[in-house]
C-alpha atoms as an extended CHARMM CRD file, in Angstrom:
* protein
*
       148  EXT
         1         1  UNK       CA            136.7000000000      -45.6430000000       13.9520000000  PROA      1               0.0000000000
         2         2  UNK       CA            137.7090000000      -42.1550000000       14.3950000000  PROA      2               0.0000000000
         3         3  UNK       CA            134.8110000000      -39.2750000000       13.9190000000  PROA      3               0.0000000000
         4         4  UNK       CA            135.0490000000      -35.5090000000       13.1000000000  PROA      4               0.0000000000
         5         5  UNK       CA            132.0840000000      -33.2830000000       14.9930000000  PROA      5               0.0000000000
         6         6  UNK       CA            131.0390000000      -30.2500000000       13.4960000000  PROA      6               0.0000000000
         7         7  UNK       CA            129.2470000000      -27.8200000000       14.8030000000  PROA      7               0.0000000000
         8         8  UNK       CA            127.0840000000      -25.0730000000       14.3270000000  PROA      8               0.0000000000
         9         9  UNK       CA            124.4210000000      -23.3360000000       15.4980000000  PROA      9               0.0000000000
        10        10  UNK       CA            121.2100000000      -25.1940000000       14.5730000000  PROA      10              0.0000000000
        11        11  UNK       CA            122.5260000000      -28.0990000000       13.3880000000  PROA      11              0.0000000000
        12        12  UNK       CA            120.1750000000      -27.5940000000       10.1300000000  PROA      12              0.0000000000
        13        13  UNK       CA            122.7490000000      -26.1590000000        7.5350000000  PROA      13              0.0000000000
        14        14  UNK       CA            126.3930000000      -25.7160000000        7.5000000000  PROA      14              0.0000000000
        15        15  UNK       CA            127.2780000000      -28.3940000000       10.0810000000  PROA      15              0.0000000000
        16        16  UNK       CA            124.7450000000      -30.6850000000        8.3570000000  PROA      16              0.0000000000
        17        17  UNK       CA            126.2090000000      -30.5970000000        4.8920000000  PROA      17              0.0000000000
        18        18  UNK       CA            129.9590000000      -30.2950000000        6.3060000000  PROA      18              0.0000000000
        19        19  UNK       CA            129.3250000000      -34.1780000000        7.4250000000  PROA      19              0.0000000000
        20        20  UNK       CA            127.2350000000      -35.1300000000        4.5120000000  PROA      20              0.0000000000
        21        21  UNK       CA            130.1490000000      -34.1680000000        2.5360000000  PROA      21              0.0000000000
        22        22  UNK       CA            132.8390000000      -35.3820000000        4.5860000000  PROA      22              0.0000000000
        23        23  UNK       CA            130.7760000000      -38.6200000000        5.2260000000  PROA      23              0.0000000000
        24        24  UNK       CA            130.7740000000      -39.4760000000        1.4390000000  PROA      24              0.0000000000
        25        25  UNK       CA            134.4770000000      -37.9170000000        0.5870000000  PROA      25              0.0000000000
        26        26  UNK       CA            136.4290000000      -39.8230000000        3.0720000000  PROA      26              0.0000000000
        27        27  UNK       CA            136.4430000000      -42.8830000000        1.8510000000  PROA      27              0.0000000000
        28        28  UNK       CA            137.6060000000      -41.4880000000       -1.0740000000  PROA      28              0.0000000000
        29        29  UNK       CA            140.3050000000      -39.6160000000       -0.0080000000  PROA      29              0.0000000000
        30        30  UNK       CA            141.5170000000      -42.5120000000        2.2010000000  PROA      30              0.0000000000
        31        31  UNK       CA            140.0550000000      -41.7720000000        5.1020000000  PROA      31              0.0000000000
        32        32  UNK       CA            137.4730000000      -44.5540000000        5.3540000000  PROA      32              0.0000000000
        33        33  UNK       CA            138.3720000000      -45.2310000000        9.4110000000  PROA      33              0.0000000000
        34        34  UNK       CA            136.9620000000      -41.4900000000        9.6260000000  PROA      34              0.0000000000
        35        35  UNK       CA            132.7850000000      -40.5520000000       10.6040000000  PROA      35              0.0000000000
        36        36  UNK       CA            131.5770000000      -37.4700000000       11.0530000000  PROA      36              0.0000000000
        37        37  UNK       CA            128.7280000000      -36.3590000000       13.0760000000  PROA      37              0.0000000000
        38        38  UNK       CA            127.1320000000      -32.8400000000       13.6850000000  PROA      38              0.0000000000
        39        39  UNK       CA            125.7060000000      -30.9850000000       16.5770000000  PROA      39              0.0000000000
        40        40  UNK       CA            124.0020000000      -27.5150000000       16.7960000000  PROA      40              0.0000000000
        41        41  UNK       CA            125.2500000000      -25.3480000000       19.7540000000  PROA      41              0.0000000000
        42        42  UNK       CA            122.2170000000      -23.6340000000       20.0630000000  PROA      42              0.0000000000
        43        43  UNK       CA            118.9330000000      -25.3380000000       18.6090000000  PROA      43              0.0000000000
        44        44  UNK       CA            116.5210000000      -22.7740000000       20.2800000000  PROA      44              0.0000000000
        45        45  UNK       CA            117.8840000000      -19.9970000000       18.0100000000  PROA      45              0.0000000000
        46        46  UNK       CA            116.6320000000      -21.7050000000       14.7270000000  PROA      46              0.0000000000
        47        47  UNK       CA            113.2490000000      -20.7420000000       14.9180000000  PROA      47              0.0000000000
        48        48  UNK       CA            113.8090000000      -20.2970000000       10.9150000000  PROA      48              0.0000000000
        49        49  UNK       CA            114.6810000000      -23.7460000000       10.7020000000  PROA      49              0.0000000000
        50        50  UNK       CA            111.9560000000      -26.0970000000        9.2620000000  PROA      50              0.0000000000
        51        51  UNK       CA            111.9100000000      -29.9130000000        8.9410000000  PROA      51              0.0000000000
        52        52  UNK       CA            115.0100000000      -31.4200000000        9.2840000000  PROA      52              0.0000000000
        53        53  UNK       CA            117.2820000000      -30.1940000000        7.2680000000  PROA      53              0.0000000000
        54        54  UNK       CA            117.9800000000      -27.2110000000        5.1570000000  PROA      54              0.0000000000
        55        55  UNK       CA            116.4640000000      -27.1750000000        1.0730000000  PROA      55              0.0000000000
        56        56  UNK       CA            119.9060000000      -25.0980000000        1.0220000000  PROA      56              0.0000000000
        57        57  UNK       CA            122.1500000000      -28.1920000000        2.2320000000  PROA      57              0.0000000000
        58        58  UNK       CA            119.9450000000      -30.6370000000        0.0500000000  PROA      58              0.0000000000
        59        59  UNK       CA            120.3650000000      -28.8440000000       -3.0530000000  PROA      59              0.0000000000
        60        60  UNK       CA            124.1270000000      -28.2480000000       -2.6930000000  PROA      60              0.0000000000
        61        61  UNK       CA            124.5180000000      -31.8370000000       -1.6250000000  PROA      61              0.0000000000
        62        62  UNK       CA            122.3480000000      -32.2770000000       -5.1600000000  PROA      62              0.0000000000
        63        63  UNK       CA            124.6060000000      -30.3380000000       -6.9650000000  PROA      63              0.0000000000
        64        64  UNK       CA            127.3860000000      -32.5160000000       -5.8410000000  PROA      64              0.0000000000
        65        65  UNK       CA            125.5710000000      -35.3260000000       -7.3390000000  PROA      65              0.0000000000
        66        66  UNK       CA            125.3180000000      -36.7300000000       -3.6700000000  PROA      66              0.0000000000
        67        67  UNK       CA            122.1280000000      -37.7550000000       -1.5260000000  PROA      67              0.0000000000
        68        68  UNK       CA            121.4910000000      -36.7900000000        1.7460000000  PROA      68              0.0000000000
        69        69  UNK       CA            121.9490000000      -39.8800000000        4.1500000000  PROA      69              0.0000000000
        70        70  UNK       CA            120.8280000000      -38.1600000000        7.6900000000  PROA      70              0.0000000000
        71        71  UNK       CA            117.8330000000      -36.5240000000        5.2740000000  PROA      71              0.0000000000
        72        72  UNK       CA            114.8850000000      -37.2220000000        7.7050000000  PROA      72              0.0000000000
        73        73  UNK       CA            116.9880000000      -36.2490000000       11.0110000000  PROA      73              0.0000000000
        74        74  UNK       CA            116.3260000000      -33.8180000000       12.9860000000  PROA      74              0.0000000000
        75        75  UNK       CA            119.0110000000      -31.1510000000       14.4160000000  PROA      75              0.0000000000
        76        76  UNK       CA            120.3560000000      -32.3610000000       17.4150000000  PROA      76              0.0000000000
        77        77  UNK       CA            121.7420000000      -30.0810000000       20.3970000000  PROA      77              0.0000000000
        78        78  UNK       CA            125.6100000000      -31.0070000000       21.2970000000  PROA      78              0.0000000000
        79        79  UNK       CA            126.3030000000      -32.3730000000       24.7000000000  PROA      79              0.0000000000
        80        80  UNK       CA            129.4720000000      -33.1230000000       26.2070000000  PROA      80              0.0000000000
        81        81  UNK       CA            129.5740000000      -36.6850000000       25.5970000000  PROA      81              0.0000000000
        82        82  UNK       CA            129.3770000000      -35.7040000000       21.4430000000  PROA      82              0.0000000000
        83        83  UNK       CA            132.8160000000      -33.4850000000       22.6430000000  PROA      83              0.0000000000
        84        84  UNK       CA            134.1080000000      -36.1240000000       24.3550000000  PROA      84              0.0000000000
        85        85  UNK       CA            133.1730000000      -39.3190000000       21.8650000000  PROA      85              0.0000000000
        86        86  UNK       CA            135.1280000000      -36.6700000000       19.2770000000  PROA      86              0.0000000000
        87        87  UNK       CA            138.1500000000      -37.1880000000       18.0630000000  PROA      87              0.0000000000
        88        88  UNK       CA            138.4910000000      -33.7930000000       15.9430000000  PROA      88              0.0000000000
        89        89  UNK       CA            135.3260000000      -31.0840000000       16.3760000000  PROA      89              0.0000000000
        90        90  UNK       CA            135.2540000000      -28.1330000000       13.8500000000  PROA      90              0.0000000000
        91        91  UNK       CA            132.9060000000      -25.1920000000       14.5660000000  PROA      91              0.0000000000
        92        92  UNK       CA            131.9310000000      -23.8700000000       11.3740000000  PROA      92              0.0000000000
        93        93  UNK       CA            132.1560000000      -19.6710000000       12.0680000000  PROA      93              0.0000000000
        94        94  UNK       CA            134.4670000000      -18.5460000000       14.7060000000  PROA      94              0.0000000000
        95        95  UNK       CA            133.2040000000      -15.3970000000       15.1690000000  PROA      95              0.0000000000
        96        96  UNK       CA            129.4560000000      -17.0610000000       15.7800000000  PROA      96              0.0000000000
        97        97  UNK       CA            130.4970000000      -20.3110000000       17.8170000000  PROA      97              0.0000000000
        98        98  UNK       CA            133.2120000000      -19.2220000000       19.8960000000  PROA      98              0.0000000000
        99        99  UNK       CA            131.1360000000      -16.8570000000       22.2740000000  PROA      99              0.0000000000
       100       100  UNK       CA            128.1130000000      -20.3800000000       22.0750000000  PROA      100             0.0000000000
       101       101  UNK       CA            131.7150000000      -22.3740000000       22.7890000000  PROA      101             0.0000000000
       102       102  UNK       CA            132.5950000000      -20.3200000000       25.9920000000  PROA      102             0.0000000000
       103       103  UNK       CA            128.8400000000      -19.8550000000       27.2180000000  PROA      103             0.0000000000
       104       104  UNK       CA            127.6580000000      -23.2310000000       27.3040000000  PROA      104             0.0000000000
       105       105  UNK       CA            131.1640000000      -25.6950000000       26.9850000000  PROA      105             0.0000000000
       106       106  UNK       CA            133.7050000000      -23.3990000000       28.4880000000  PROA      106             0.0000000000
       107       107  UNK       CA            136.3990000000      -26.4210000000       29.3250000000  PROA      107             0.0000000000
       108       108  UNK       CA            135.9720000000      -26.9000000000       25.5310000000  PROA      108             0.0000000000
       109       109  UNK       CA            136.2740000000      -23.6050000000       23.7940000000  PROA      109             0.0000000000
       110       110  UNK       CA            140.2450000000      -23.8280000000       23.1240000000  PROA      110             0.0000000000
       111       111  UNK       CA            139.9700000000      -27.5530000000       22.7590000000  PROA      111             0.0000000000
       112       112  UNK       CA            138.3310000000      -27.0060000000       18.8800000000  PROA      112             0.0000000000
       113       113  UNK       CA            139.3040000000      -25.6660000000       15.1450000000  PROA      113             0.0000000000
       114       114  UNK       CA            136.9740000000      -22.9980000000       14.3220000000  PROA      114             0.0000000000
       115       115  UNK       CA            136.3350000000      -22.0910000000       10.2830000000  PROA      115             0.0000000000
       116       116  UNK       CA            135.5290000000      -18.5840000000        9.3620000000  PROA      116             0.0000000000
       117       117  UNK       CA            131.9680000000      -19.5540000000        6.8970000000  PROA      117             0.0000000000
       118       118  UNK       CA            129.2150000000      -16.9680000000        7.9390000000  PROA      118             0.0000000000
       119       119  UNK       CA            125.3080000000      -18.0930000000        8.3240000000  PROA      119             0.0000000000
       120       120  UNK       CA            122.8310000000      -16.8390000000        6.0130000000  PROA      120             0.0000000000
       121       121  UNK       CA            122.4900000000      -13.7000000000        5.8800000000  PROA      121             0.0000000000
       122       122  UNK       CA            126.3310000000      -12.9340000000        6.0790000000  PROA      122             0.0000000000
       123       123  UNK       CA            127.2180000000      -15.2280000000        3.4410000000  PROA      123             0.0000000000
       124       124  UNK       CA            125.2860000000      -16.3010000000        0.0680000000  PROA      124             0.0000000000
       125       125  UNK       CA            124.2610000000      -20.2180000000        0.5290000000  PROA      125             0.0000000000
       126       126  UNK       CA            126.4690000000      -21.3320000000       -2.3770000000  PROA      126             0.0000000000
       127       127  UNK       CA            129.3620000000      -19.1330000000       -1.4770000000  PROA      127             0.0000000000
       128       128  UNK       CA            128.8570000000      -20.4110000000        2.2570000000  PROA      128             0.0000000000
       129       129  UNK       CA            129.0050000000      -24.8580000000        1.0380000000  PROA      129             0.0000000000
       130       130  UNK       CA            131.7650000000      -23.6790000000       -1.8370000000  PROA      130             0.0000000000
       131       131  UNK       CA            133.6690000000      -22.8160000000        1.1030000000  PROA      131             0.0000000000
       132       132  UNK       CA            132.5960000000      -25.6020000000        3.5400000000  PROA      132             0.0000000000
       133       133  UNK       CA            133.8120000000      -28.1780000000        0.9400000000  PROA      133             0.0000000000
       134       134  UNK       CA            136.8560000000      -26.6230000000        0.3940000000  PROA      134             0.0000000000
       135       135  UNK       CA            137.6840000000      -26.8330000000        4.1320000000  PROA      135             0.0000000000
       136       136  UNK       CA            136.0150000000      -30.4720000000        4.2700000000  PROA      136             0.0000000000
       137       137  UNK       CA            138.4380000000      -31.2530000000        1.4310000000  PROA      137             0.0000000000
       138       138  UNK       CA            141.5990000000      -29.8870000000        3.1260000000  PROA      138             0.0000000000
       139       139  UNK       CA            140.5170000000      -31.0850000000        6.4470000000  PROA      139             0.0000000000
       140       140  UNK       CA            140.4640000000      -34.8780000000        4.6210000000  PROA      140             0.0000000000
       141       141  UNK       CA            143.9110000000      -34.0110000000        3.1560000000  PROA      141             0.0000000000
       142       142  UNK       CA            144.8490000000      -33.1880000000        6.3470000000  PROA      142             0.0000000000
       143       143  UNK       CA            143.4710000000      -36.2350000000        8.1210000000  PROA      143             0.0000000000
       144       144  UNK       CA            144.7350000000      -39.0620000000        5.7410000000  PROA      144             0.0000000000
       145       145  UNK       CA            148.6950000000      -37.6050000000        5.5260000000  PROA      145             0.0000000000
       146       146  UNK       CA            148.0020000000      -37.9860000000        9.5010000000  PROA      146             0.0000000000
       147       147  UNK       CA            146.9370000000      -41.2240000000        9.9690000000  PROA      147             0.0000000000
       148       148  UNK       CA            150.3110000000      -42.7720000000        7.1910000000  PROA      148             0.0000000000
């Protein structure tokens, strides 16, 4: 099994429904030997974030007609053995994650795709998962042409 990590910073939105999505997408695009996982880069900066996961990732993932498997868990902090059990890690907003990349995982920060989807505040929820799915959708096009 092969696993995508994505990453954000407080594991609670973006990063959360980017592998809810991907997690019930792949094996419908053909990519059924692919998991993904998430990771926040910096959990102490989400003092915002309450329960375990975002009403804004649950009701997009509602809209989608899809249900929340990871619903009840908590964000989790990344560690170097979620980078190094990876074998593809997105960070959802370059301009956000890189600087988190270099601070805390330097030998990492070149080693990753970064996306360009601003956290609240910079970008509307719905605009911000309309745009995570579309990259979760290419990244899945992406991944099955790779694997035939």
């Amino acid at each position: 099994m092969k696993s995508v990590l994505f990453l954000c910073t407080g594991n609670y939105y973006r990063s959360r429904f980017a592998e809810e999505l991907f997690n019930h997408r792949a094996a419908e695009a053909g990519a059924a030997n692919w998991q993904a996982q998430s990771r926040g880069l910096a959990l102490e900066r989400g003092k915002y974030n309450v329960g375990p996961l975002s009403p804004f990732t649950l009701r997009g993932l509602e809209a989608r007609r899809l249900t929340a498997r990871g619903a009840s868990r908590f964000p989790q902090q990344c560690t170097v053995a979620d980078l190094e059990g990876a074998s593809h890690i997105v960070a959802l907003d370059e301009v956000e994650h890189r600087p988190l990349m270099r601070e805390r995982f330097p030998s990492w920060e070149r080693r990753i795709q970064y996306w360009g989807i601003g956290d609240i505040g910079f970008v509307e929820p719905d605009r911000a998962l309309s745009l995570v799915e579309a990259e979760v959708d290419e990244l899945l096009g992406v991944l099955t042409v790779a694997q035939h």
